[in-house]
Structure formats: C-alpha cells, structure tokens
C-alpha positions, -999 to 999 in steps of 0.1 A, spaced: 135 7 326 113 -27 327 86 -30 307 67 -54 317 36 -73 297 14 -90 321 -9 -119 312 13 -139 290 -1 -175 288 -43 -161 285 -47 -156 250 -29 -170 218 -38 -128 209 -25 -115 237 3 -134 233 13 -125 199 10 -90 208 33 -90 237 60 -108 214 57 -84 188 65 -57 214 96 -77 228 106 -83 195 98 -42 181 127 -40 213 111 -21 242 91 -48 258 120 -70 276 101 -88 303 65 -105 304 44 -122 331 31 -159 327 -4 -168 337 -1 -201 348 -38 -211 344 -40 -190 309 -61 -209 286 -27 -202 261 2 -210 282 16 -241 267 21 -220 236 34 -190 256 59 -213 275 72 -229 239 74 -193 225 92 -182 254 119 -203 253 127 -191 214 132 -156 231 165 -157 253 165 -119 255 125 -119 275 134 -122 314 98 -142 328 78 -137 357 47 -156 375 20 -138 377 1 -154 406 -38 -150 402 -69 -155 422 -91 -139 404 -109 -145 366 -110 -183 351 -104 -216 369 -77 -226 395 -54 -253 393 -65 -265 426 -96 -291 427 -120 -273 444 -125 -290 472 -92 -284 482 -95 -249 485 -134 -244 488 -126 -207 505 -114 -195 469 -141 -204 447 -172 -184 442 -192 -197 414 -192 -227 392 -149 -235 406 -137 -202 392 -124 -175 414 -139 -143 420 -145 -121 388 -122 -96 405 -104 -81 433 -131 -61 448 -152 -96 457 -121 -113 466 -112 -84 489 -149 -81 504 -142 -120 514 -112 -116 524 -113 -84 551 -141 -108 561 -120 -135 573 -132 -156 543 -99 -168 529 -79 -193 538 -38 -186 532 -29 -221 536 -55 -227 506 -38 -197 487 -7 -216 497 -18 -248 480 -31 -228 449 -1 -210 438 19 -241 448 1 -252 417 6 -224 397 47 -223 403 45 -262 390 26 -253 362 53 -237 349 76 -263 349 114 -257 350 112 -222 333 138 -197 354 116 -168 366 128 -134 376 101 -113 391 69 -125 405 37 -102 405 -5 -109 403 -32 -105 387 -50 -71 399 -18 -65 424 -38 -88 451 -3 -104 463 -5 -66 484 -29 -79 506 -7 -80 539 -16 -121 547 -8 -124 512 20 -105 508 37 -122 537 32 -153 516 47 -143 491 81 -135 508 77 -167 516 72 -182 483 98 -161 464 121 -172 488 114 -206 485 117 -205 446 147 -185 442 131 -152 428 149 -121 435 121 -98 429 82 -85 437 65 -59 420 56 -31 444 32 -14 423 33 21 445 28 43 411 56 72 417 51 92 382 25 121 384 20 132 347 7 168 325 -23 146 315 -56 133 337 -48 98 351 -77 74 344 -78 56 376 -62 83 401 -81 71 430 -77 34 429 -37 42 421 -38 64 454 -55 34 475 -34 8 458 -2 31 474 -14 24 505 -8 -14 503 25 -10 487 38 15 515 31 -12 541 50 -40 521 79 -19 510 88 -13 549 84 -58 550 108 -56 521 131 -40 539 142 -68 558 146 -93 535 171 -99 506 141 -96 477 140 -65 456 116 -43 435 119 -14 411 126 21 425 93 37 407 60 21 392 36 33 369 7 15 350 -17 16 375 -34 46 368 -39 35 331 -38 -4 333 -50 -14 299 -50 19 284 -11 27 279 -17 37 247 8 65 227 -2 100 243 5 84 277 37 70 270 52 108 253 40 118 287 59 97 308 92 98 289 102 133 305 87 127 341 109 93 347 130 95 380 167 84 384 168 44 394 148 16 381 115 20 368 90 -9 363 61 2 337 33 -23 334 15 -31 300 -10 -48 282 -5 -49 247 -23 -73 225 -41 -80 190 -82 -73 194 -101 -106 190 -136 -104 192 -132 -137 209 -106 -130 231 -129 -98 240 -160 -120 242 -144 -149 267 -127 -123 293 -146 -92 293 -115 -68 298 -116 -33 289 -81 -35 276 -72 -11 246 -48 -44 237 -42 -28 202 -36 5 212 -11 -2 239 6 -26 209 8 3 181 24 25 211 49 -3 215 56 -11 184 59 31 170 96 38 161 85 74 172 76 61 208 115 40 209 134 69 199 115 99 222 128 68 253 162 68 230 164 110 235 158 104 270 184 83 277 161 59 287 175 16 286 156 -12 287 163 -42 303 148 -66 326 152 -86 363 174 -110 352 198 -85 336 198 -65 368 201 -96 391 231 -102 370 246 -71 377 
C-alpha cells in the first residue's frame, strides 16, 4: 500500500504534519506543490528523508502560476491566479477555453521548479490531469521526465460506512476509466485500487478501521491530507481539510497495527519501480 500526502510544499503546517506521518511510519510517499508558498522548505526537508519516494503534483487551480500571465492568459481568471477550483476550470475548459499548449508551458514551469529532485509518481491538484486533453499531456510529460507512474484516482473500495462525497467519486470514475484504457498502451503505471476520493480531507480514524478489511489483493494508492490546524493556514486557503484529524489517524499506533494484522506493507513508487 501507498500512502500518499498530497500538497507538500503549501504550508510550513501542512508540511510538518505530512512528515510527522512519514516519520510515525505509514506515510511513505508525498506530493510537491511546485508553486506552494512552502516548497523551498519542503524540498530541503525532503532530502533529509531518503525513505519518502516524491511526486509532482501538477496544479491549475488555487494560488498563482509560475507562468507570467501573459503567457498563458487562457489560465488565469482573476488577479493572475488560477481558477479557485476544478468546477470553473472545467466550465472553461468543456468550453474550449483552455489552451494545452499554455498548460504545456505552465507545468513546464512547475517540473523546473523543482529542480533536480528524482520524482516517482506524478498526480494534481483536484485530479484535473483526468481531463482527456490533459491527460494525453501528461503521457507526454511523464514520458519526457522519466516518471514511471500516474495516479488513476478510480476509487475501487466500497466501505460499511456513508462515503462523504459518493457522487463526485462515481463521476470522477468516469474520467479514470477512459485514461486507464490510454494507459494501456504505454509503458507508465498506476496502482491497482484507489481510495481518498470519497473522503479527500476527511481520512480521519473511523475511516481508515474501515478500510483496513475491505483492501483488494495488488497495489493500493490511498490519498491523504494530514496536517497541523493553523488558523492562518486555514485563513489563506480556505480548505475544508480535517488536517489534524487525518494526522492523529496517522500518527495512532492503534491505526499501524490494525494495517499490521492485515498484512497490510507500506511502501512507495520508487520501491516498486525498483522491483
């Protein structure tokens, strides 16, 4: 199993809280945001942590580009940001709005941003790389920079307990059948089951002693968002995260040992690229 903490680079308290989960030993694998207002920090941190295989997580939605604007005028919406989230960017995008070759120049960007740090996996922000211009980019892309696999976020996992966001998990399954059969024909991989969707942001302890028994054989990606609460951090993003709560899960010896009892070993892409 991969868990997988998105967002690493936004915030010097998200950031701490995904390293306390990779160091509490579940949390093996975290995705950079390469215009996080934190990532320097997250990039020195990183390389202290030989045992955290890193990602890109390519965004086009929430804070600033890399890009000057004028360079890629179809993906800013107010002020040079990006859309606040992936319903606008979708509404201008089925609309014929968006420019790929601008996208193209944008995550160009964001791949340099992070300097000469070996990625393993490469996933976005709100799962927009799914969009099938974009996704066909991103073969592209991952090609080009040597990474072996993409999150196909098609959430697998049915669990005893009412999933918060059934209905946008079902829709999002729709995207991810259409790129798995693209998949097919290249040499890129992705897990074998997903789930975070349904609960993005709110993978907190009843969820996870849910899941534990309802894991199929293979390789399982689970997305998370752990995090210390900052009022600040709260306050400048306007996420509905439970960051703390999805931390205490990750960091509760009684959540490690139910996976243990399960049989249940955690690794990450660059461990099973290596295999």
């Amino acid at each position: 199993m991969i868990i997988n903490a998105d967002d690493f680079g936004e915030a010097a308290s998200i950031d701490r809280g995904i390293i306390a989960c990779h160091q509490a030993g579940m949390v093996k694998s975290a995705s950079l945001l390469a215009n996080g207002d934190n990532l320097s920090a997250a990039l020195q941190e990183a390389a202290e942590l030989p045992g955290l295989g890193l990602g890109i997580h390519l965004t086009l939605v929430k804070g600033k580009p890399l890009s000057a604007a004028a360079k890629i005028p179809s993906l800013i919406f107010y002020q040079g940001n990006f859309a606040q989230g992936y319903l606008q960017f979708a509404l201008r995008y089925f609309l014929g709005g968006i420019d790929i070759r601008q996208v193209e120049y944008e995550w160009e960007r964001q791949r340099e941003k992070l300097g000469g740090t070996n990625l393993d996996h490469l996933d976005s922000h709100q799962h927009l790389h799914l969009l099938p211009a974009l996704f066909n980019l991103v073969l592209k892309l991952a090609d080009k920079w040597g990474i072996k696999f993409v999150r196909i976020p098609r959430e697998n996992i049915l669990l005893p307990i009412k999933q918060a966001e059934i209905m946008t998990s079902r829709t999002l399954n729709l995207f991810c059948r259409k790129a798995e059969k693209k998949l097919q024909n290249t040499k890129i991989g992705s897990s074998d089951n997903f789930f975070g969707s349904s609960f993005s942001g709110k993978m907190v302890k009843p969820v996870w002693s849910a899941l534990w028994e309802n894991i199929p054989p293979g390789l399982t990606e689970i997305m998370c968002h752990p995090g210390y609460e900052e009022a600040e951090t709260r306050r400048r993003y306007g996420w509905s995260n439970d960051w703390q709560g999805e931390l205490a899960a990750l960091t509760d010896p009684e959540v490690t040992a139910a996976a243990v009892k399960c049989n249940i070993v955690f690794t990450n892409y660059s461990e099973i690229g290596g295999m």
